[in-house]
PLY file of the C-alpha trace (Angstrom):
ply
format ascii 1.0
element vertex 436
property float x
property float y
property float z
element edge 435
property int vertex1
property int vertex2
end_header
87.38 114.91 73.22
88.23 111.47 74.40
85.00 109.63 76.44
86.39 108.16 79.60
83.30 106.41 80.27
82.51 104.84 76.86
86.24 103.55 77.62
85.59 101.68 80.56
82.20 100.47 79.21
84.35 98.98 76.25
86.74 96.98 78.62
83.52 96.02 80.86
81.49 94.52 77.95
84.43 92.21 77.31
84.96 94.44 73.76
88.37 95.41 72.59
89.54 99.07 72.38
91.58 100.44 69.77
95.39 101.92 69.95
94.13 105.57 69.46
91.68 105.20 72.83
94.50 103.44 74.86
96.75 106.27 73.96
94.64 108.69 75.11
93.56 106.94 78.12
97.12 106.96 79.21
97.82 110.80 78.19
94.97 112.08 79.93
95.28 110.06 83.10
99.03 111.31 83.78
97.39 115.45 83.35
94.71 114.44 84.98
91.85 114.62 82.80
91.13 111.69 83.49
90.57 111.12 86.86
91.81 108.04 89.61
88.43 107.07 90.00
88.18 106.32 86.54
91.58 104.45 86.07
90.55 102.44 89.16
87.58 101.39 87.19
89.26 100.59 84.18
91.62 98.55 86.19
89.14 96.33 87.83
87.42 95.92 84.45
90.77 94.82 83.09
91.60 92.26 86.09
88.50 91.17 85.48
88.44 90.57 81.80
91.81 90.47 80.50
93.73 92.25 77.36
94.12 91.20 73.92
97.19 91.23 72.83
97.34 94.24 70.47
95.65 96.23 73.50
98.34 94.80 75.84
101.28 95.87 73.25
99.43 99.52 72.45
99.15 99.93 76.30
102.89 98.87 77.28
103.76 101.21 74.54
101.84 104.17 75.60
103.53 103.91 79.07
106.58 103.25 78.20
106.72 106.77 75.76
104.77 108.35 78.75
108.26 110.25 79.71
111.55 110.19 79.00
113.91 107.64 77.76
117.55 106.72 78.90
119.33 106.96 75.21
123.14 105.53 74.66
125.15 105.67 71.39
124.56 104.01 68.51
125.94 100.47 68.35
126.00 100.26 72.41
123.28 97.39 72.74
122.78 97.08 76.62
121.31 94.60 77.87
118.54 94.84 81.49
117.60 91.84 83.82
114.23 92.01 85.58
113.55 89.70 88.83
109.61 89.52 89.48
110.87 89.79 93.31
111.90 86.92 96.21
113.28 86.48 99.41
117.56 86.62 99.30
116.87 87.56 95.73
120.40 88.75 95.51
121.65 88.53 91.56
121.29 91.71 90.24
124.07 92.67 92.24
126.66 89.63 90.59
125.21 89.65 87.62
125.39 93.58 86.65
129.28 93.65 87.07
130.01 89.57 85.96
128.20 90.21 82.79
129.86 93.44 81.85
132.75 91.93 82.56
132.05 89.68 79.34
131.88 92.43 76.96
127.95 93.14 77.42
126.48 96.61 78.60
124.17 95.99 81.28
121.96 99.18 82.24
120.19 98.13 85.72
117.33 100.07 86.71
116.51 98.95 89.98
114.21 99.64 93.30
113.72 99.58 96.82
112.21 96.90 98.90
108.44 95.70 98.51
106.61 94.39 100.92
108.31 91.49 102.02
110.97 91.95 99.29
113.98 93.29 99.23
115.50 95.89 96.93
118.81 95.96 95.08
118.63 100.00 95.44
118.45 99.37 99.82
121.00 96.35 99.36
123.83 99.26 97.74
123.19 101.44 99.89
124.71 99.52 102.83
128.17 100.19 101.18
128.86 103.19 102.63
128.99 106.02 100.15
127.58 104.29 97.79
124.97 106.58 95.25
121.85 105.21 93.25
120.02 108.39 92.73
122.00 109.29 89.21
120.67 111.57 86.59
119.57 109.85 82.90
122.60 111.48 81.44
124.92 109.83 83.93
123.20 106.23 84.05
124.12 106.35 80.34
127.76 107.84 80.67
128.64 105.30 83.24
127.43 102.53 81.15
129.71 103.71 78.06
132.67 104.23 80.04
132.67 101.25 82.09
130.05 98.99 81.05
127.57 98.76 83.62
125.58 100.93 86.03
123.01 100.35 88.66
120.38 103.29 89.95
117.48 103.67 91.25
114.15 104.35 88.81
113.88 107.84 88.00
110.55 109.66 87.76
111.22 110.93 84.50
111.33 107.45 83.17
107.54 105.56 82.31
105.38 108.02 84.70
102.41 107.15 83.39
103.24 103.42 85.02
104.50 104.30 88.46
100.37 106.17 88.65
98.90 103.16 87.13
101.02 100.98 89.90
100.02 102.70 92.57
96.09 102.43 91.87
96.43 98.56 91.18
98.59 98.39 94.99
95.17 100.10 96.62
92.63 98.35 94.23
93.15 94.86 94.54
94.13 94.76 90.76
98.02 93.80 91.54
97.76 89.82 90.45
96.62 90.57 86.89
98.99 89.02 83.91
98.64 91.65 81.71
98.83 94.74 84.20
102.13 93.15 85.72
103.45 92.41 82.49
103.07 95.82 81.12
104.19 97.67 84.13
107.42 95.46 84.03
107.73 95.88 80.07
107.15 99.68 79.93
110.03 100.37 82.52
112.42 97.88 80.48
112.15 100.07 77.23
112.19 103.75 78.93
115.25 101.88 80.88
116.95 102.04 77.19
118.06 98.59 77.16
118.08 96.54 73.98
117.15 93.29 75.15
116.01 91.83 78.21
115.98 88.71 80.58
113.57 87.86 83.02
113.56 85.99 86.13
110.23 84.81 87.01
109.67 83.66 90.35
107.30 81.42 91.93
107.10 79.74 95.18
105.71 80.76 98.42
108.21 83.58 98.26
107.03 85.18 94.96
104.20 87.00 93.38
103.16 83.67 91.31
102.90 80.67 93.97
101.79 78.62 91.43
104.52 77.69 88.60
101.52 77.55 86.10
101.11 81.58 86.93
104.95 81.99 86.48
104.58 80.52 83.16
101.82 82.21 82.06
103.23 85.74 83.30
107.00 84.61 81.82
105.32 84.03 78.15
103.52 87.28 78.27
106.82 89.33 79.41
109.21 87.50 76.18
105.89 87.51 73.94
105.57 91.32 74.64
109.38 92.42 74.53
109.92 90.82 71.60
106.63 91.75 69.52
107.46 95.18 70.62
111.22 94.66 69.15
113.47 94.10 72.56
114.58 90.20 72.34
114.10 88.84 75.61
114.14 85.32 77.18
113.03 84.20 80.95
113.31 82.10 83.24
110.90 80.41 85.73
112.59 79.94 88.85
111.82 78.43 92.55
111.24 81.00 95.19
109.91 78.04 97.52
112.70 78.93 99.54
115.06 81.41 100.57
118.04 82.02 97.98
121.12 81.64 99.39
122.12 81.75 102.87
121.60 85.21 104.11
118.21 87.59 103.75
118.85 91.34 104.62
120.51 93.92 102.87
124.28 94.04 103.92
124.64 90.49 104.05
123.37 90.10 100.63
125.60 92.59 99.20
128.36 90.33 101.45
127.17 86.96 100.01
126.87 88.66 96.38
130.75 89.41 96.63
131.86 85.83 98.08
130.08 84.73 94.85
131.91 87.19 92.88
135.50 86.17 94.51
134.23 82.21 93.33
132.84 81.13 96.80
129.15 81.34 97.70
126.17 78.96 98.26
125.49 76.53 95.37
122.05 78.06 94.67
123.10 81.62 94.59
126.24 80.61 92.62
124.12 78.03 90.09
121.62 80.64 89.26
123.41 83.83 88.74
125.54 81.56 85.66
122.00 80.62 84.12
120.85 84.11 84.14
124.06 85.38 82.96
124.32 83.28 80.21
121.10 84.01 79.18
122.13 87.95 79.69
125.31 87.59 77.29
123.69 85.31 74.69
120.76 88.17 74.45
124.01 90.74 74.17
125.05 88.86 70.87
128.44 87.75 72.94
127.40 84.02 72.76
125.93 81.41 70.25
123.79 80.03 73.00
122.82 80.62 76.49
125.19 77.26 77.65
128.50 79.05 76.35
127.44 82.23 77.63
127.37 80.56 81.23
130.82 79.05 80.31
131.85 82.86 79.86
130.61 84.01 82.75
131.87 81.17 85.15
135.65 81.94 83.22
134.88 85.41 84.52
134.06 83.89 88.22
137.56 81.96 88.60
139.46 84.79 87.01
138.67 87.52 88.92
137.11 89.75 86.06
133.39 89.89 87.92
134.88 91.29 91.10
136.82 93.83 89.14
134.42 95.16 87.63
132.11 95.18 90.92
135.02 97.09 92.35
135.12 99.46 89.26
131.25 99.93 89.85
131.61 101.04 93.47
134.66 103.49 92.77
132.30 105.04 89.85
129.13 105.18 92.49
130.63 106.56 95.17
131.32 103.70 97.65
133.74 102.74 99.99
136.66 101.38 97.39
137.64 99.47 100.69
134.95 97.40 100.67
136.47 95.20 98.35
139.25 94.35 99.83
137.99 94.11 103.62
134.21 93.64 103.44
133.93 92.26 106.69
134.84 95.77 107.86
131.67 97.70 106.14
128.96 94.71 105.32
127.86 93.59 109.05
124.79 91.74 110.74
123.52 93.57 114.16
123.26 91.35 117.15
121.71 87.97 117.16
117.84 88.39 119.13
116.44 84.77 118.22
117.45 81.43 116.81
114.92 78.71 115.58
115.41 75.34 116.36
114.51 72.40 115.63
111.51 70.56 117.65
111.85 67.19 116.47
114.00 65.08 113.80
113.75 64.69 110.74
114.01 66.37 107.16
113.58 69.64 105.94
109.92 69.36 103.67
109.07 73.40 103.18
109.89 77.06 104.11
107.61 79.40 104.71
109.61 81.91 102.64
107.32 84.98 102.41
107.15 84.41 106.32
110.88 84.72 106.59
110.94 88.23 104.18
108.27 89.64 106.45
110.26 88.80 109.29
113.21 91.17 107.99
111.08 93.50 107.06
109.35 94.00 110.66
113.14 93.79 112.22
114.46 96.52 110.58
115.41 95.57 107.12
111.82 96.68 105.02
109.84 99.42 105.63
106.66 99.37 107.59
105.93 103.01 105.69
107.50 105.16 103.30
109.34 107.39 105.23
110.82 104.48 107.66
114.69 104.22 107.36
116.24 100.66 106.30
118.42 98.86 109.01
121.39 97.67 107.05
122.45 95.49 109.66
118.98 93.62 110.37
119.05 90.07 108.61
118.41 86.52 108.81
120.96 83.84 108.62
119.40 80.79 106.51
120.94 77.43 108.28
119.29 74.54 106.92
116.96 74.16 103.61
114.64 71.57 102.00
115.67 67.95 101.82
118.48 68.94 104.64
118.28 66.52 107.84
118.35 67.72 110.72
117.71 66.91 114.56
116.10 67.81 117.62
117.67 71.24 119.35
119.63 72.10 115.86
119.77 75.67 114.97
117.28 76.19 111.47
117.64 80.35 111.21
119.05 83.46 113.14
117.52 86.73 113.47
119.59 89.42 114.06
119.14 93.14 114.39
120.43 96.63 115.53
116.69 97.29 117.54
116.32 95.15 119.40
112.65 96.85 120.02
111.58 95.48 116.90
113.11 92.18 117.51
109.74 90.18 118.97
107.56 91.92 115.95
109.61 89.55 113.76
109.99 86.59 115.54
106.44 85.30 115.65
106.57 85.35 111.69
109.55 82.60 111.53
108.31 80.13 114.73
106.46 78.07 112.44
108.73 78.75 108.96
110.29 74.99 109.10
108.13 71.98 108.47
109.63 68.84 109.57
108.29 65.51 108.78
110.17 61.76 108.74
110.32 61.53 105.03
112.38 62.47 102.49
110.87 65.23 100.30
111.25 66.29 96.71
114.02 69.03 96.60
112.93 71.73 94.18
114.58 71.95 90.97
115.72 76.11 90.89
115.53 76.66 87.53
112.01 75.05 86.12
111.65 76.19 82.40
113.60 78.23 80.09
111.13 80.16 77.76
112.48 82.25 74.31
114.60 82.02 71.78
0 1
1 2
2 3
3 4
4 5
5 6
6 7
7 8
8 9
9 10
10 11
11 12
12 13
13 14
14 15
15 16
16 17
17 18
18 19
19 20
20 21
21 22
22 23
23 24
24 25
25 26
26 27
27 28
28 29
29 30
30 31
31 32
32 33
33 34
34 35
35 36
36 37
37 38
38 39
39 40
40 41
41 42
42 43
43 44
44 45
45 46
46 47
47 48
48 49
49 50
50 51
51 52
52 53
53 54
54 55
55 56
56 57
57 58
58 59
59 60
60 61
61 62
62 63
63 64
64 65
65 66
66 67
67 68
68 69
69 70
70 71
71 72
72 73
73 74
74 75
75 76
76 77
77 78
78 79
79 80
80 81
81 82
82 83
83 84
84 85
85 86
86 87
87 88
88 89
89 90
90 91
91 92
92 93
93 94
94 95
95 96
96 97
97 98
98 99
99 100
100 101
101 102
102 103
103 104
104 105
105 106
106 107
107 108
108 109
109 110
110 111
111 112
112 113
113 114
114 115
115 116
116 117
117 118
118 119
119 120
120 121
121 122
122 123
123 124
124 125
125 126
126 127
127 128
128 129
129 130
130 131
131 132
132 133
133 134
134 135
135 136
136 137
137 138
138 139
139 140
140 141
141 142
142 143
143 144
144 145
145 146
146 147
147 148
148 149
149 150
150 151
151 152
152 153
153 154
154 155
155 156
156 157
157 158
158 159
159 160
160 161
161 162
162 163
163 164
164 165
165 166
166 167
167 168
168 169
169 170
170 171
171 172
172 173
173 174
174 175
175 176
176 177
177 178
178 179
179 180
180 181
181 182
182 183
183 184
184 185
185 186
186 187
187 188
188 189
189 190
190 191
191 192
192 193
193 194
194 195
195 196
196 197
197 198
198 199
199 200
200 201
201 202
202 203
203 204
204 205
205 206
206 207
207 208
208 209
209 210
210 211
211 212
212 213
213 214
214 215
215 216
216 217
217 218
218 219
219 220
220 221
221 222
222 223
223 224
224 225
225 226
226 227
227 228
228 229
229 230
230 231
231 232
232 233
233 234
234 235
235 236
236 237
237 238
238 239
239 240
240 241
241 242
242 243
243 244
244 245
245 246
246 247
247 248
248 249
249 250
250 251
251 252
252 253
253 254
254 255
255 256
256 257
257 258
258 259
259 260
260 261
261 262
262 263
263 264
264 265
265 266
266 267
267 268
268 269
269 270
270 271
271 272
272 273
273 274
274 275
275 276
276 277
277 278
278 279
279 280
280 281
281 282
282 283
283 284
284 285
285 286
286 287
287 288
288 289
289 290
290 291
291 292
292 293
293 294
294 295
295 296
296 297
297 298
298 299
299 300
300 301
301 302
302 303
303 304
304 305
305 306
306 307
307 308
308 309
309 310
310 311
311 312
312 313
313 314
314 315
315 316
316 317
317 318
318 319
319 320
320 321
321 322
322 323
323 324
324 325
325 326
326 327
327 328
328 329
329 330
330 331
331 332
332 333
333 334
334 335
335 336
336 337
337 338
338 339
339 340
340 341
341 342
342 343
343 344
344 345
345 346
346 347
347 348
348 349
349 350
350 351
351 352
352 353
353 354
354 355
355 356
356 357
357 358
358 359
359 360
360 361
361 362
362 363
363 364
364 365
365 366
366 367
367 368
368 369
369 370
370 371
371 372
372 373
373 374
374 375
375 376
376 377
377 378
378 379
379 380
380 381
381 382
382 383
383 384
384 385
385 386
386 387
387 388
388 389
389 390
390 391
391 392
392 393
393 394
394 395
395 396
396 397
397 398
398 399
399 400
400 401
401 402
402 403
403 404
404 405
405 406
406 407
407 408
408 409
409 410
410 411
411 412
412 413
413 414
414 415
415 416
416 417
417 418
418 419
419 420
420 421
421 422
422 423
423 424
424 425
425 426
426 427
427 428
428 429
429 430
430 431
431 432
432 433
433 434
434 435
């Protein structure tokens, strides 16, 4: 019979456990043998003291074989991208249908908004008709017949994870390297992929605000999927500000597709070819991540991306017409507030978490589980660092359908903007590439 307490004693005396007690741990806390109280222990003791790395490997393992597993045919190597969360974080959506486009399988597994995140999963839904709940055998038909698919995580998939998750979200055990990396890791392999490519975030918008934490976490993530036999590369990336122009889900799916039709913000535009590169270099497609990009922006100015975007709807269930007139189906609510600024000057930070929670509380999070997503609540990003501007000019619009929650927003993006007379140091996106 497997000693829960001589477990946790182990982790708390800084001593190592072995594969077989890890296993078990994991077993017995999804039946519930082993009770909450005792996985909250064990998760403070691991915050605390850390994981070796055969532990961290035995543990991602033992989640990730906790359920089921999406399976495709032999000789269909698909390919997942991860995003450790940000503010306008809007890439999955270009990436999933531009990098299928080049002849790589991409299986996204995606989810809703977090805290002052958004979600792809809530972004797709504001096409209307468009479906995310899809069963495993489905996920994996779409992704033969047309090369890509996008749903929502399935509870069937790494179980054991999404109750280790929620204990760490109500035990002040979230921030812990090798917790986040395994949670991440485990859903990557029951997601069926073959390898994987990671965008780690840090930033005032991300769950790393130092880029010495994003490094750490984005070496554990490529040190873990490929030890465990998924190649995998990542890349640290600044959430210091908002990406792109738009935060909210409609207009995200709206900016995604002026990207996809070879318009778009810079930003948005820049980083969606580095990931992709990396995406179809880790699908064997490309020699190197550089002439994967050069794929991927050939599949920009031909049209290939957005094709296969509007092959993606058709197969999910959305509006086909979106393509054509998005303007028609992707819309903001009414403006409530604009931010100005109070003095002249240039751009020198963002308060991007700030701006996220400000969505959130107009409509376009969730305050609590059951609370329904306003599509149409978003915030309109109109200058960024380095940018100068003067006194009375218009920084960021709110806009929203309630106008009820309209003033529980605002007081989160009065002070987002700091102005000073200098020129600042404009952050460089993409910091570090780390891999292969």
């Amino acid at each position: 019979m497997f000693d829960v307490l001589r477990f946790i004693e182990t982790k708390r005396d800084r001593r190592k456990h072995d594969k077989g007690d890890i296993e078990a741990f994991v077993t017995d806390a999804l039946t519930g043998q082993v009770r909450e109280y005792h996985v909250a222990a064990w998760l403070m003791a691991v915050y605390l003291n850390g994981m070796e790395e055969d532990e961290l490997l035995s543990f991602t393992s033992a989640l990730a074989e906790s359920g089921k597993r999406v399976s495709f045919p032999k000789g269909l190597n698909c390919i997942d991208k991860h995003s450790t969360g940000g503010v306008g974080d809007k890439t999955s959506m270009v990436l999933v249908p531009l990098v299928a486009s080049c002849g790589v399988p991409v299986a996204k597994l995606s989810g809703r908004g977090l805290g002052f995140t958004g979600g792809t999963v809530d972004k797709l839904e504001s096409i209307p008709g468009f479906r995310v709940d899809m069963s495993l055998a489905d996920f994996s038909d779409q992704v033969e017949r047309i090369g890509c698919a996008i749903a929502g995580h399935s509870h069937d998939l790494a179980p054991a994870e999404a109750l280790f998750y929620e204990l760490r979200d109500v035990t002040s055990t979230v921030q812990s390297v090798p917790l986040i990396c395994s949670s991440i890791v485990s859903k990557k392999i029951a997601g069926g992929a073959s390898g994987f490519v990671f965008d780690v975030k840090y930033g005032s918008g991300a769950l790393m605000e130092s880029i010495q934490d994003a490094e750490v976490l984005a070496k554990s993530l490529v040190d873990v999927s490929d030890k465990l036999g998924f190649p995998s590369s990542a890349l640290i990336t600044s959430m210091e500000q908002p990406l792109g122009r738009w935060v909210g889900n409609s207009m995200e799916v709206f900016e995604s597709m002026e990207v996809l039709r070879g318009g778009g913000p810079e930003d948005t535009v820049d980083l969606c070819l580095d990931l992709a590169g990396e995406m179809i270099f880790q699908g064997g497609r490309s020699d190197s991540p550089d002439s994967g990009r050069a794929m991927a922006r050939n599949a920009l100015d031909s049209g290939a991306g957005l094709r296969k975007f509007a092959d993606l709807v058709k197969e999910q269930g959305g509006t086909e017409e979106v393509i054509s007139h998005p303007e028609r189906y992707l819309k903001h609510g009414p403006m409530v507030h604009e931010v100005k600024a109070e003095m002249p000057g240039f751009i020198h930070s963002v308060d991007t978490k700030s701006v996220g929670e400000a969505v959130r509380r107009i409509g376009g999070g969730r305050m609590n589980r059951e609370d329904q997503v306003d599509p149409g609540a978003a915030i309109e990003i109109m200058a960024g660092i380095g940018d100068s501007v003067t006194v009375g000019q218009p920084l960021m619009r709110l806009y929203c359908n309630d106008r009820s929650l309209a003033d529980s927003g605002v007081p989160y993006v009065t002070e987002a903007f700091s102005i000073r007379e200098e020129l600042p140091e404009v952050p460089k996106l993409v910091q570090e590439r780390i891999g292969r």
